[in-house]
VOGU-3710 file (C-alpha; in Angstrom, 3 decimals, decimal comma):
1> xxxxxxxxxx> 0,000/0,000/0,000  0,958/3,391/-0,571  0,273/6,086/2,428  -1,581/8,741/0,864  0,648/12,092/2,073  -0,580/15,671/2,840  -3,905/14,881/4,842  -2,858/14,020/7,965  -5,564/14,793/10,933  -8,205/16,243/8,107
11> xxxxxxxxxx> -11,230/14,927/7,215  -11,514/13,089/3,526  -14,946/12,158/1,802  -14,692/9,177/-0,371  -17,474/8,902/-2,913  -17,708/5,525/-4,759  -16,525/1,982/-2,919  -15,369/-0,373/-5,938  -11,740/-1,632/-5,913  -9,947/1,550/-6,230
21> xxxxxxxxxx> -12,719/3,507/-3,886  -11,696/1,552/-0,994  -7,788/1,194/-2,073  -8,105/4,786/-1,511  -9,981/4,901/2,040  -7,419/2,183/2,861  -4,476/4,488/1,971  -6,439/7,773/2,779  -6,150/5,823/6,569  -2,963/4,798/6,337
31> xxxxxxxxxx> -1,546/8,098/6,040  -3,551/9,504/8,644  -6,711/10,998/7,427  -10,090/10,925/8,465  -12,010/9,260/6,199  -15,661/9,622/5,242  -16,869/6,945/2,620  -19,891/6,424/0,797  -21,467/4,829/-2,228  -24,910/4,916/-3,839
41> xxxxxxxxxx> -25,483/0,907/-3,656  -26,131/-0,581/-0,838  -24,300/-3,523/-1,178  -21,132/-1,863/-1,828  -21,369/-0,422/1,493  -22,178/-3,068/3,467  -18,942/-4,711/1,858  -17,033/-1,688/3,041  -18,309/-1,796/6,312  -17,628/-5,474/6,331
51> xxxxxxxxxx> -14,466/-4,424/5,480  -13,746/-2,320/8,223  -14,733/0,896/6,626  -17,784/2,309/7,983  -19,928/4,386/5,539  -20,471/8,142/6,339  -23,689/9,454/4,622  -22,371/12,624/2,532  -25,427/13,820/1,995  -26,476/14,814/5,453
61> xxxxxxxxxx> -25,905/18,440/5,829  -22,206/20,219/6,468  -20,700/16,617/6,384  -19,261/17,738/2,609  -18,520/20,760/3,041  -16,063/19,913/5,958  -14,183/17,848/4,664  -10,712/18,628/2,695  -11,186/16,889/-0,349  -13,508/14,475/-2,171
71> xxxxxxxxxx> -11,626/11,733/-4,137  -14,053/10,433/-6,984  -14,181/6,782/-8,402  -13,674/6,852/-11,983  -17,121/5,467/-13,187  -18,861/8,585/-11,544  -19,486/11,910/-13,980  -18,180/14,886/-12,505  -19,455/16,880/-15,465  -20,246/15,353/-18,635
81> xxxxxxxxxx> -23,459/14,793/-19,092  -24,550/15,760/-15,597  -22,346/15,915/-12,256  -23,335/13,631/-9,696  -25,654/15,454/-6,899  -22,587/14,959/-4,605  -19,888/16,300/-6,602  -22,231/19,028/-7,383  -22,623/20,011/-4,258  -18,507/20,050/-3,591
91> xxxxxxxxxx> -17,479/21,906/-6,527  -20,562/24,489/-5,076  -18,784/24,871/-1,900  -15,423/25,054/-2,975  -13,895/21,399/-2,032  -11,214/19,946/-3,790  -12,225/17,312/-5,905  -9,863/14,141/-6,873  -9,208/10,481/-7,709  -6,251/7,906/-6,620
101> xxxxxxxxxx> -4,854/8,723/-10,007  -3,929/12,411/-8,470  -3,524/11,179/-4,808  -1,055/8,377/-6,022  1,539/10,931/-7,939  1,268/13,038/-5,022  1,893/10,192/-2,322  4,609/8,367/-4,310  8,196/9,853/-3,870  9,036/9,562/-0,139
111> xxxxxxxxxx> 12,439/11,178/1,639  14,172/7,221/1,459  14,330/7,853/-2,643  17,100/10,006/-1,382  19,289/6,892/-0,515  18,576/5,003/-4,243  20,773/4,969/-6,486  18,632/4,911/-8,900  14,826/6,365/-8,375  11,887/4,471/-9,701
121> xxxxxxxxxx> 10,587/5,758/-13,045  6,801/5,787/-13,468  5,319/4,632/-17,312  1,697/5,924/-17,551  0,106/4,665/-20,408  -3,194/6,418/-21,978  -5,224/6,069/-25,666  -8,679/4,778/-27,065  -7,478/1,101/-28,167  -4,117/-0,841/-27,086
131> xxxxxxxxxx> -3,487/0,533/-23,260  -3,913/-2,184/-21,935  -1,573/-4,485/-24,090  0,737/-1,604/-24,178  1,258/-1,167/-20,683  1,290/-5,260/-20,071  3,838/-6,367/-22,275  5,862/-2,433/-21,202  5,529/-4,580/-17,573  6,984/-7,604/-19,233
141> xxxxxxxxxx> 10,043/-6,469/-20,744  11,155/-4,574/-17,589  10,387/-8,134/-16,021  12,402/-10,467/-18,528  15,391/-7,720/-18,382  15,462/-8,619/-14,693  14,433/-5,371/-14,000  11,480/-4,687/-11,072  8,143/-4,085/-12,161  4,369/-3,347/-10,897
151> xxxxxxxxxx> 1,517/-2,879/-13,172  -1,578/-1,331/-11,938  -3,954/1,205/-12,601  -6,856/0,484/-15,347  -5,580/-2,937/-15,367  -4,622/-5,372/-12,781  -4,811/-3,577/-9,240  -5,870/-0,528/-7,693  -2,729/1,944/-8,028  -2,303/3,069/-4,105
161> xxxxxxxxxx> -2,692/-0,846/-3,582  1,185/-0,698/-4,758  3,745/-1,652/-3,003  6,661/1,455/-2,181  8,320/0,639/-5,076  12,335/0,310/-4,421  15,202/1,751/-6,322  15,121/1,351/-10,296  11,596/-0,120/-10,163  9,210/0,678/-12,815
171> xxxxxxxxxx> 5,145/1,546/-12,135  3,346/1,078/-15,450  -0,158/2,271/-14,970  -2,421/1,920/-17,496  -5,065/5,234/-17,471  -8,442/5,555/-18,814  -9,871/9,115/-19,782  -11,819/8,878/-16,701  -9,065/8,868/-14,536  -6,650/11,321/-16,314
181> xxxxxxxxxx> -9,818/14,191/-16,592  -10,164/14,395/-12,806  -6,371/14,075/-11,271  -4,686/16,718/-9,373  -1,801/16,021/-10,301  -0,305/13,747/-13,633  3,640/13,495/-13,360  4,604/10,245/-14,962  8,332/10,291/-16,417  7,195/8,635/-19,393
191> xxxxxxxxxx> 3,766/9,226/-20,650  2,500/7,018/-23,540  -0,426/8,080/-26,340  -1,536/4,793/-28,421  -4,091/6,114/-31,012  -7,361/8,273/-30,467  -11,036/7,253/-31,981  -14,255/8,435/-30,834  -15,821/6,748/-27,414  -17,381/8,214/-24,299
201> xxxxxxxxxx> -17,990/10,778/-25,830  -21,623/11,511/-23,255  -19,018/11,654/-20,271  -16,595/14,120/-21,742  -19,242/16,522/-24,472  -17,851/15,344/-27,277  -14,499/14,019/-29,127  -12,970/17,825/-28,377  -13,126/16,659/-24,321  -12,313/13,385/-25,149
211> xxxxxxxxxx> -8,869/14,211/-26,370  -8,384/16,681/-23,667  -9,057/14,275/-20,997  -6,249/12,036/-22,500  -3,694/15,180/-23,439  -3,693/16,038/-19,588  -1,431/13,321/-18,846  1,383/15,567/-21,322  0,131/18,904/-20,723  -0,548/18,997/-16,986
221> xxxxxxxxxx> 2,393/16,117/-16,013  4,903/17,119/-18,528  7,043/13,690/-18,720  10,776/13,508/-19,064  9,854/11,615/-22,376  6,941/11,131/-24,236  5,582/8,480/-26,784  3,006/10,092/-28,770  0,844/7,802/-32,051  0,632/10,124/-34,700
231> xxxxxxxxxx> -1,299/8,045/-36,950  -4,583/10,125/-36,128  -4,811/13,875/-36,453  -4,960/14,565/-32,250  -1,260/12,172/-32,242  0,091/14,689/-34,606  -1,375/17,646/-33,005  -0,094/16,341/-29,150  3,618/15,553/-30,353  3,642/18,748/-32,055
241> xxxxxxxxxx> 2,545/20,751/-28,859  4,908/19,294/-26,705  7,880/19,043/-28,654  9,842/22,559/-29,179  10,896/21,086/-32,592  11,117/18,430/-34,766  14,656/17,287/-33,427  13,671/17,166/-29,890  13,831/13,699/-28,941  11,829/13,940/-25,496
251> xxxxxxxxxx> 9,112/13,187/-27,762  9,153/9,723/-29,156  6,547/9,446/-31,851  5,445/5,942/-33,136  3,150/4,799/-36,082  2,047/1,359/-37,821  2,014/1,426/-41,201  4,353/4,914/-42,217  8,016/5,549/-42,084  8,519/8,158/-40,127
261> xxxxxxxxxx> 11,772/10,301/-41,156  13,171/13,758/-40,109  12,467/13,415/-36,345  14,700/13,235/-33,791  12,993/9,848/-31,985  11,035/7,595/-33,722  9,637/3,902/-33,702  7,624/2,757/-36,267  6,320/-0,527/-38,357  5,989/-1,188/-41,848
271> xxxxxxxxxx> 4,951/-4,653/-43,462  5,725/-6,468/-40,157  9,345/-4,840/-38,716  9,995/-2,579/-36,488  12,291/-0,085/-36,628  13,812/2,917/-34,159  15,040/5,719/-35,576  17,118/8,222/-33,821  18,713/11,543/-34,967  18,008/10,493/-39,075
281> xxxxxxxxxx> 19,720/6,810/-38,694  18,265/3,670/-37,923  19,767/2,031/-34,560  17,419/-1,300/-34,524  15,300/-3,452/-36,213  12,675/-6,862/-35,095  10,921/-8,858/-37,330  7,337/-8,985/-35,682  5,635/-11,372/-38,272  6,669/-14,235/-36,530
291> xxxxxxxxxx> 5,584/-12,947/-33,304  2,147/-15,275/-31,374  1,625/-12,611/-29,304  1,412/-9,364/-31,226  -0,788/-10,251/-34,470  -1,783/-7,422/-36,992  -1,116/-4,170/-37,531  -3,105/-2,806/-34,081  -0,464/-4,888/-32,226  2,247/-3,464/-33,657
301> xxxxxxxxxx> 1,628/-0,112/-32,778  1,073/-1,341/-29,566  4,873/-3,263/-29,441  6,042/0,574/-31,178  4,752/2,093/-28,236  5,854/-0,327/-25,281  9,639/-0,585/-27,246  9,659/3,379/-27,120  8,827/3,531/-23,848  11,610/0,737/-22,388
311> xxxxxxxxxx> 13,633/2,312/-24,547  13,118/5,356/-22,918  14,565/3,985/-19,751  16,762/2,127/-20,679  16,639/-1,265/-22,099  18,361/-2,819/-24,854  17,710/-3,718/-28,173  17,522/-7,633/-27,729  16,084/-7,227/-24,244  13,089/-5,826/-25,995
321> xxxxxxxxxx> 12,766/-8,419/-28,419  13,693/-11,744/-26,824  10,766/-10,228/-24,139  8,473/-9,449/-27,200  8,727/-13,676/-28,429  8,090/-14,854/-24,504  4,829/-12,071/-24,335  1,591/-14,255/-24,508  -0,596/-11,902/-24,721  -3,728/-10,833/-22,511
331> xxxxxxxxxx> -6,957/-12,258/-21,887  -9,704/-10,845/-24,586  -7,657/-9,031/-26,590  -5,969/-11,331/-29,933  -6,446/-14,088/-27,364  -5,590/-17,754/-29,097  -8,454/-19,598/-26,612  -8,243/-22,978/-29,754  -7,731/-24,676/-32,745  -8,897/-27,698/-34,823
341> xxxxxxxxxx> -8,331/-29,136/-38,152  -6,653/-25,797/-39,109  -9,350/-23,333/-37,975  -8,195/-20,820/-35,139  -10,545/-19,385/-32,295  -8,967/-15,794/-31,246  -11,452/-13,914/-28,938  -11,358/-10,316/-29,003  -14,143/-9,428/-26,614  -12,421/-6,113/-25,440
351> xxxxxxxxxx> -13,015/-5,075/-29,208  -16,074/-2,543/-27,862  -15,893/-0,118/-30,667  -15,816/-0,049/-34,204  -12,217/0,955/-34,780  -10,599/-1,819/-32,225  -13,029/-4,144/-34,275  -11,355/-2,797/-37,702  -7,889/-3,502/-36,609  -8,953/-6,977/-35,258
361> xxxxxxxxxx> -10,931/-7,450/-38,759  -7,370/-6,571/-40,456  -4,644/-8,841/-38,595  -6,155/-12,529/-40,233  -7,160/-13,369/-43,531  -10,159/-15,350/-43,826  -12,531/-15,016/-41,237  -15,701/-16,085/-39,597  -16,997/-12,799/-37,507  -19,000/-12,903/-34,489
371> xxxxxxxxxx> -20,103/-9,308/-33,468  -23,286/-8,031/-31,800  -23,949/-6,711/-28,576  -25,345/-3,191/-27,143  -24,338/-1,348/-30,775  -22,909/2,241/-29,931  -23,826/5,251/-32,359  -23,774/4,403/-35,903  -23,250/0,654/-35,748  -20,524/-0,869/-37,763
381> xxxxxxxxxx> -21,255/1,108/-40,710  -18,020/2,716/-40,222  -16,264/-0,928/-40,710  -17,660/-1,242/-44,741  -14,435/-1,032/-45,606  -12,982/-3,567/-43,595  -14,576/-6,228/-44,070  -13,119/-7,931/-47,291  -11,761/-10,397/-44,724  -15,282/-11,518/-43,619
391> xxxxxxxxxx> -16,352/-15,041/-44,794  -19,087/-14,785/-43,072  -20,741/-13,065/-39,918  -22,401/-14,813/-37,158  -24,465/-11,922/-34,810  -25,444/-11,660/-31,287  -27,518/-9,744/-28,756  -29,201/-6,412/-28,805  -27,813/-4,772/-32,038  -27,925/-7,948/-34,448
401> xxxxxxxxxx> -30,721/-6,971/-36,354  -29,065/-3,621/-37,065  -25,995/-4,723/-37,657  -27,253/-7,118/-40,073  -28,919/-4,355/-41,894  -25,292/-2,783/-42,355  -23,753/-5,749/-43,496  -24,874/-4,902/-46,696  -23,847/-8,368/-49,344  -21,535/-10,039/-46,306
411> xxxxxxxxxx> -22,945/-13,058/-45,985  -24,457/-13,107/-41,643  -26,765/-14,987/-39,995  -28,422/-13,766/-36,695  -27,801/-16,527/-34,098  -28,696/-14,678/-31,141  -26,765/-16,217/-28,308  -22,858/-16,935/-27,888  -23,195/-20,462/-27,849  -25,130/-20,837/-31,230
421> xxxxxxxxxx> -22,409/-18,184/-32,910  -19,839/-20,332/-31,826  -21,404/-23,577/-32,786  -22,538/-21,920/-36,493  -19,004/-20,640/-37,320  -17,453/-23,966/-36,004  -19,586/-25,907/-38,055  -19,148/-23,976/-41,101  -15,659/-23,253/-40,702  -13,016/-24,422/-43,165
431> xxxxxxxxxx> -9,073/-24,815/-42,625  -6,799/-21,228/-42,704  -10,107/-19,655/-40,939  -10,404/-17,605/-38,062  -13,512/-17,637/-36,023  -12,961/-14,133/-34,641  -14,778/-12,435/-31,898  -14,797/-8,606/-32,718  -18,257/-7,611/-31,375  -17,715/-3,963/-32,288
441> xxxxxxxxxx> -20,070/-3,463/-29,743  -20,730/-3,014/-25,550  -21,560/-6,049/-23,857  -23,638/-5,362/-21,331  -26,750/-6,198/-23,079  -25,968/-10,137/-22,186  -23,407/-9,712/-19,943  -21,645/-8,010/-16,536  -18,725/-6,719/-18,980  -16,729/-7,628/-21,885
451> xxxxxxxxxx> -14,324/-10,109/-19,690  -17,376/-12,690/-18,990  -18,321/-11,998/-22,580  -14,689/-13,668/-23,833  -15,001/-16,190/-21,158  -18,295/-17,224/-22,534  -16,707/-17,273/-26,106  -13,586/-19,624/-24,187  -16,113/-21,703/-22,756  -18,282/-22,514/-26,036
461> xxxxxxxx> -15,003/-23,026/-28,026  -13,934/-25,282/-25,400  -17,303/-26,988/-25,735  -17,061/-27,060/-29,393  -13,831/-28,503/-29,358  -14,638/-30,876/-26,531  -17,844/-32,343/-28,608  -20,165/-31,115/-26,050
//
């Protein structure tokens, strides 16, 4: 755990009880605040309390407004597209309000960094699509250099439920929009921007807040080093605003699919290699074709991005890619879960939106689609031109009937259910297929989220496979 500092003897109100709501009681307590928590459900405070953390109703009057600060759980609007009665009523009176995003960079650095050698370095790792492999396999290479690592953050565990990292460790945090839009304070020493396409947009009015909410993490932290995708417009923009000039190799910008020439840092892939530029040479090169792990163009940027970033700190050439072979990959996202008779099962669950579902659509060649779900604004039209791939299209849940409708002449079939997808495409599946799925789409028309989504896609492959 990590204490947080600077509240010592003050009163804190903690609004929102999930995993990092009571990571940040836990530490709020541990460095010697008072702390008031709450949450709307029931049930999550009667876990707290169970917990040891008895709930303090912040709605009662002056309970608020005396306390020092309200640290927010991500999932709760603040703003965009209305500001939750409580927070309402704190920015009305003045209070401070925060998450454990802006409590953890605050807390971090204690007086014993004074005796390391080396300090620990802090990777925080933002974008629409690819954080979360980014700042996994960024986690992995520091690991198979024999280098300490933690991961936390939007991934794995709550980021003041950290241990005090020791000298030369490195914290790679993974950070969502909602938790860069809110924090106090953003001072990673290397910040990382994947790729930027349209989503949540309700919570921050519109793609304009949406990019600002990510750009904090440069503007307001202002990182030793920073690894900036420039294969959208906002990448461009961002490594142009923070750079003083094209030469200045603090910035680090990456790209799949263009060479990238006349910059002072650069990483990029082209037709499967990688290769880092620095001050108008090349200095290395990897061969990602034959890589499990990192399939397609999407994952590519994404190895760009985490090779830029150990790079950064550090880490050599063949460090990097001897870690790259060993990287398996995460759960839901390019995720081998079988194979039979020549026909691969690769479930892509976290695949939400139509542009993750385009770069899944482009990393295998013939394919057997299962998409569906709770369809965001516009469907998959946007995909039309992605889906040469598509042998077929097997659709689920809420949105199948309007996706079929924008399949235009792709052969689909509405199934319905998970289990009769998977059973269809199986079925009709020949060898060098890949029964992909890329729902393009929420999940949480069927299910809790889009993790017991792909484990319901594992589990009917595993069926299918099993003769079940």
């Amino acid at each position: 755990m990590i204490p947080v500092a600077g509240y010592a003897g003050r009163k804190v109100a903690v609004l929102g009880l999930g995993r990092s709501g009571l990571a940040a009681a836990r530490a709020l307590a541990a460095g010697g605040a008072e702390v008031l928590a709450w949450d709307d459900a029931a049930e999550a405070r009667a876990a707290a309390e169970a917990a040891g953390l008895p709930p303090t109703d912040l709605s009662r009057p002056g309970v608020l407004e005396a306390a020092a600060c309200l640290v927010v759980s991500p999932g709760i609007p603040h703003l965009y597209p209305a500001p939750h009665p409580l927070i309402a009523r704190a920015l009305a009176a003045g209070v401070p309000v925060d998450n454990d995003i802006g409590l953890f960079f605050r807390s971090l650095a204690t007086p014993e960094w004074e005796r390391f050698d080396t300090p620990p370095r802090v990777i925080a790792v933002t974008g629409s699509n690819g954080k979360s492999t980014t700042a996994a396999l960024i986690h992995h290479i520091f690991r198979e250099a024999g280098r300490p690592a933690q991961l936390a953050g939007n991934i794995g565990r709550g980021v003041l439920d950290l241990d005090p990292p020791g000298a030369g460790e490195a914290v790679v945090l993974e950070l969502s929009s909602y938790q860069t839009e809110l924090a106090r304070a953003l001072t990673p020493d290397v910040a990382v921007f994947t790729n930027l396409s349209p989503d949540h947009l309700d919570r921050h009015g519109g793609l304009g807040g949406y990019f600002a909410a990510k750009a904090r993490l440069f503007v307001l932290g202002a990182p030793d080093r920073a690894v900036v995708g420039v294969d959208e417009p906002e990448g461009r923009y961002l490594a142009t605003a923070i750079g003083v000039a094209p030469e200045d190799d603090r910035v680090i910008r990456i790209s799949s699919g263009q060479k990238l020439e006349g910059f002072g840092w650069a990483v990029f892939a082209r037709r499967g290699f990688l290769a880092e530029w620095r001050r108008g040479r090349q200095v290395a090169a990897v061969d990602l074709r034959g890589i499990p792990g990192l399939p397609g163009a999407h994952n590519h940027q994404n190895a760009c991005a985490a090779w830029a970033a150990a790079r950064a700190l550090g880490v050599a050439p063949r460090a990097i890619e001897a870690a790259f072979r060993s990287f398996t990959g995460l759960p839901h996202r390019s995720q081998r879960v079988g194979e039979r008779d020549g026909v691969v099962f690769v479930n892509e669950s976290k695949a939400t939106n139509v542009d993750a579902a385009a770069q899944a659509l482009k990393a295998f060649p013939r394919i057997r689609w299962i998409a569906g779900g709770l369809g965001k604004e516009g469907g998959i039209a946007a995909l039309a031109p992605h889906l040469g791939n598509v042998v077929k299209a097997y659709l689920i849940g809420h949105s199948a009937r309007a996706f079929a409708l924008q399949l235009g002449t792709v052969p689909h079939e509405i199934c319905g259910t998970m289990a009769a997808a998977v059973a269809r495409a199986a079925a009709e599946a020949e060898p060098g297929d890949t029964v992909l799925l890329a729902p393009a789409a929420a999940s949480f028309d069927q299910y809790a989220d889009f993790e017991a989504r792909g484990e319901d896609f594992a589990a009917c492959v595993r069926a299918v496979l099993d003769g079940r």
